[in-house]
Structure formats: C-alpha cells, structure tokens
N, C-alpha and C positions, 0 to 999 in steps of 0.2 A: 902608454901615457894617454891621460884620456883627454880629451879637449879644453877641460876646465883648466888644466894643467900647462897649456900652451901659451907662449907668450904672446901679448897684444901686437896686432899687427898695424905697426905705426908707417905712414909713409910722407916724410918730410913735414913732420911734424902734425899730420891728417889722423887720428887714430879712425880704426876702422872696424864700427860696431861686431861685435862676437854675433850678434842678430843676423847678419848680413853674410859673414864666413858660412855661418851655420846651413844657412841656406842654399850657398854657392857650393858647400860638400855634398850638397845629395845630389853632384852632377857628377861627381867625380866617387868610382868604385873602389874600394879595400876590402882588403882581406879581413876573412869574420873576427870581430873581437880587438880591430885593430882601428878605430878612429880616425888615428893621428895622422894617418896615411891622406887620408879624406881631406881632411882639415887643411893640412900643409899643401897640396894643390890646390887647395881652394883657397887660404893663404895667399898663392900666387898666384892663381889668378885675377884676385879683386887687387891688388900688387899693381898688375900692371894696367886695370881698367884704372884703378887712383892717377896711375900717373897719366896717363892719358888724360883724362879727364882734369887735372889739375894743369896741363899744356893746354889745352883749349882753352880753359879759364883764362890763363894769362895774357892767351892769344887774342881774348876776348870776345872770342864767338859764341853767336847765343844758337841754339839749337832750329833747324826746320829739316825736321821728322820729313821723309821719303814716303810715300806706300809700299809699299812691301808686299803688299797681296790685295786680294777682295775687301776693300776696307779695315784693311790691317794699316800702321803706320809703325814706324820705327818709333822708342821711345826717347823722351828728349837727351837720355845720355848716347842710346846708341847714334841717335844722330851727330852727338859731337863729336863722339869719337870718330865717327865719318868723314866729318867736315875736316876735321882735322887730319888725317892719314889724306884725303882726296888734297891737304892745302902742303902737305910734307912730302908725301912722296912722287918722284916725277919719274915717268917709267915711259920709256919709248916701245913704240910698236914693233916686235921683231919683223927683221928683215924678207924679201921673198926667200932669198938667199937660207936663210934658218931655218925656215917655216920648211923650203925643199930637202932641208940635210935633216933634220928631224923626221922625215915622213920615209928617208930614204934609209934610215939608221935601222928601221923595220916595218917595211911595207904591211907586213900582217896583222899589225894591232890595229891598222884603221880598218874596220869590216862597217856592210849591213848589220843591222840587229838579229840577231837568231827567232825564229819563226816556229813555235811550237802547236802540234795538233794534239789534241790531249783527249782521252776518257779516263772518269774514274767512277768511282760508287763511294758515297758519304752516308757517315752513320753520325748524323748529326746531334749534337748535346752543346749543351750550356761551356763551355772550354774554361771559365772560370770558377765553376763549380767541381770540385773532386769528386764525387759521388757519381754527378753524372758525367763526369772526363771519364772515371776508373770503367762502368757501366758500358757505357757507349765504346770503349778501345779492348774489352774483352769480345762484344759483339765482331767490331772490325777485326780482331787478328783473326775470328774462325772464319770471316771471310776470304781474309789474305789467305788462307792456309787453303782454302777452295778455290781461289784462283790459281793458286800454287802449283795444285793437285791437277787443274784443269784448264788451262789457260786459254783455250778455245773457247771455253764457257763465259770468258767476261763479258760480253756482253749480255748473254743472257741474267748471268747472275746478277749485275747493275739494274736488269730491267725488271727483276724481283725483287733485290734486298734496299736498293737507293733509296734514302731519301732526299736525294735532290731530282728537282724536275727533269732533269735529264736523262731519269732512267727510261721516258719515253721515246728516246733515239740509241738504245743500249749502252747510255752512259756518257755520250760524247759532247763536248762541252764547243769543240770546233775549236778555234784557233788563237792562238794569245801569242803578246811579245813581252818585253823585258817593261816589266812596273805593271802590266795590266792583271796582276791578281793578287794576292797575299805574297808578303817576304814568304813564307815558309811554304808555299803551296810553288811560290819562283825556284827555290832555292833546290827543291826536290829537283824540278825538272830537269834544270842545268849538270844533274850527275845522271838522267837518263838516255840512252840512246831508242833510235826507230824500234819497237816490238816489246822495250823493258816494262818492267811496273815496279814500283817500288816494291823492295826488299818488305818494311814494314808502312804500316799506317802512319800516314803525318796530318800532325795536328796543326788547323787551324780554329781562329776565331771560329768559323760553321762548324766544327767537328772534325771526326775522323775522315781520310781521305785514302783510297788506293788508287794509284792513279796508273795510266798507261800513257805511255807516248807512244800515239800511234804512228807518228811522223814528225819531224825534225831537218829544218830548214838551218845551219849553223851561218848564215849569213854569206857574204860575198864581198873579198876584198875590194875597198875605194883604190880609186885613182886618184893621183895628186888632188885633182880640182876640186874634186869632190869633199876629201878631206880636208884642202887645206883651210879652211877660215874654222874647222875643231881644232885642227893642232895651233893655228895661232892664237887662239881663244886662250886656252891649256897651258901656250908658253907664256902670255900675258899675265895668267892668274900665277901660276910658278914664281913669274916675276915678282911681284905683288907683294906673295908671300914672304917671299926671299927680304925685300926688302924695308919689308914692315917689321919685321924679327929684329933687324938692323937695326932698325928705329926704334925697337923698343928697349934691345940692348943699350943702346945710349941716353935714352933718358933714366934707365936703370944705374948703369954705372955712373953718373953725376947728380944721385939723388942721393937721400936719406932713409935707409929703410932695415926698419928691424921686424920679427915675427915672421920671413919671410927669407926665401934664396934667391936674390939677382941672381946666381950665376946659370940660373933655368928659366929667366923670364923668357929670354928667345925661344923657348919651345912652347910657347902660350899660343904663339900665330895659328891661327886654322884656317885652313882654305876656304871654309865656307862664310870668313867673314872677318871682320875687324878683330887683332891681338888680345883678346879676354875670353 
C-alpha cells in the first residue's frame, strides 16, 4: 500500500498534514518497496507529539526553549513538550539502598573506559565516491595480504605505503578511548585483542584502514563510590522513561485518534528525550 493510500491521521479532531508524516518517515526504516511501514510509525509518532502538544495547550503553557548546545535551543514545540512531562511527571530520586542493590546485582558492568594503543596504514580516498572507494580498498587489501604474509613487517610497510602522517613513527597513532575517533574505525577495535590487525580493511570517512592493536587496556572495575552517582543517574532516567510511556498511554487511551495505533504509542518513549 503506498502512502497516498493511507488514511489521514486525525487526532481529536487535529488532522495532521501528509507534509509533516512525510517527513517524520524518513526517520523511520522499511523494507525496500514497502512505504507503509515508514509511514505508519511515523503516523505514530506525530500521534503522540499531537497529543502532547494539544495537553500543553490546554495547560496553557507557552514555550521557553532551553539551550541544548553551543547556541543551539530547543524548538518552541520541543520545549512544550518539556514543560509539560517536567509539570506531569514526579519521580523521586532512588534510594542509597537501590542505587547499592543495583551495583551489587553485577559488580562488572561498572568498569573504567577501555584504553586502546593503536597503528595502522590508510589508503586514503574520497569514501563517498565509488570509483575512488573501489580504487583505494583494491590497493588496501594487497596490503592486508602483506601484512598478513609478514606481520613483523607493519611497521615498516606503514612507513612506505601510508598515507597518513603517521607513517613517520611506523604507523602508530598512540592511544585512544571510547568516542575519540570514527564509529567504524571504534567499532573495529572493540573485536581486537593486544598483537591483532584486522582481518580486512575498514572503511572510514579518511579511507581505508588496517589497523593493529598494539595494546589494550579493558578497563578496571569501579567501586561502589565511584560508580554510584552513573547508576543513579541510569536509574533516574529508566524512571523517566518508564513513566512518560505511562503518560502517554493515557492521554492515548481518552483521546480520539484515527490513521494511527494507540495500542504502540507506549513505545514512542526514547531515552534520549521526550515521547515523540
């Protein structure tokens, strides 16, 4: 069924432009040649930003926008919807008592950050052009294939084939933690142990990459004190969430709403922010 085909999405009598759905589905993924799929979570999601927004209306709050970043602000809806979940939902700080049975439930998920030493050799190209992706990752595999063949040899080979400036210390880039370099150049590391290199080349925005972990620090489990103001932080926002779902269930179920499924607006909540 293709979008055109889909019924309007009315909510308590609000119809809610196809302009506006349209735009809320290219945040939401489907399967090729299937629209409807896109649409109908985007459907509900503007679903329950309406009723949000039509609760603060009646509430009669007017919007003041937060920063959000370096001269960024909220905009005046997402401010409402703010004012209003911060004027609805009341959530108490968990207990010391919680905050210790949750740390003690498994001591090992509160660690330091993992400590990575890293070389590699980049065959650098354009990553959104195919021509020079394809180009630049036939170079890199005949390299992988010569580290492969010669492992001893990385850093010599980095200090001839690189093009990054680091083939001037045979490839070594020194030391990184979690968020300080590309998702995909993170994401290798995390499957590497002390001595590996990756299997193949991974591509980042710079190009092709063969990297080495020369060493690998996996962190070091916290002590209560240490962790506890993350876990209550973590149980606060759980809360939150928990509770805003709730609240959106019930403005759901005593409203009016067609082109759309209340009975999945509860799974609208994201932890990273207000139910839409």
């Amino acid at each position: 069924m293709t979008a055109s085909l889909l019924p309007p999405l009315v909510v308590n009598g609000e119809t809610v432009p196809r302009a506006a759905i349209a735009a809320e589905a290219q945040n939401h993924p489907a399967p090729e040649g299937k629209p409807g799929f896109a649409w109908r979570k985007a459907a509900n999601a503007l679903a329950v930003r309406t009723l949000l927004l039509q609760e603060a209306s009646r509430r009669g709050l007017e919007p003041d926008p937060a920063e959000i970043g370096a001269r960024r602000f909220e905009t005046d809806e997402e401010a409402l919807i703010r004012q209003l979940l911060e004027t609805v939902l009341e959530l108490d700080s968990p207990t010391e008592q919680a905050v210790r049975a949750e740390w003690e439930r498994d001591p090992s998920r509160f660690r330091t950050p993992p400590l990575w030493e890293v070389s590699h050799i980049l065959v650098a190209c354009d990553s959104r052009d195919e021509t020079s992706r394809a180009e630049a990752q036939a170079r890199a595999l005949e390299l992988a294939s010569r580290v492969r063949g010669n492992p001893q040899e990385f850093s010599r080979i980095a200090a001839a084939e690189s093009d990054c400036n680091s083939r001037a210390t045979g490839g070594k880039l020194g030391q990184f933690g979690p968020g300080e370099t590309t998702s995909e150049f993170e994401a290798a590391l995390r499957q590497l142990s002390g001595g590996d290199v990756t299997a193949e080349p991974v591509l980042t925005r710079h190009g092709w990459h063969i990297i080495r972990m020369d060493a690998v620090d996996e962190g070091s489990e916290l002590p209560f004190e240490a962790a506890r103001l993350k876990i209550s932080d973590a149980m606060e926002k759980a809360a939150w969430v928990r509770e805003a779902r709730s609240y959106v269930q019930q403005l759901a179920e005593s409203a009016e709403i067609s082109g759309a499924d209340p009975s999945v607006f509860q799974l609208q909540a994201k932890e990273s922010g207000s139910p839409i």
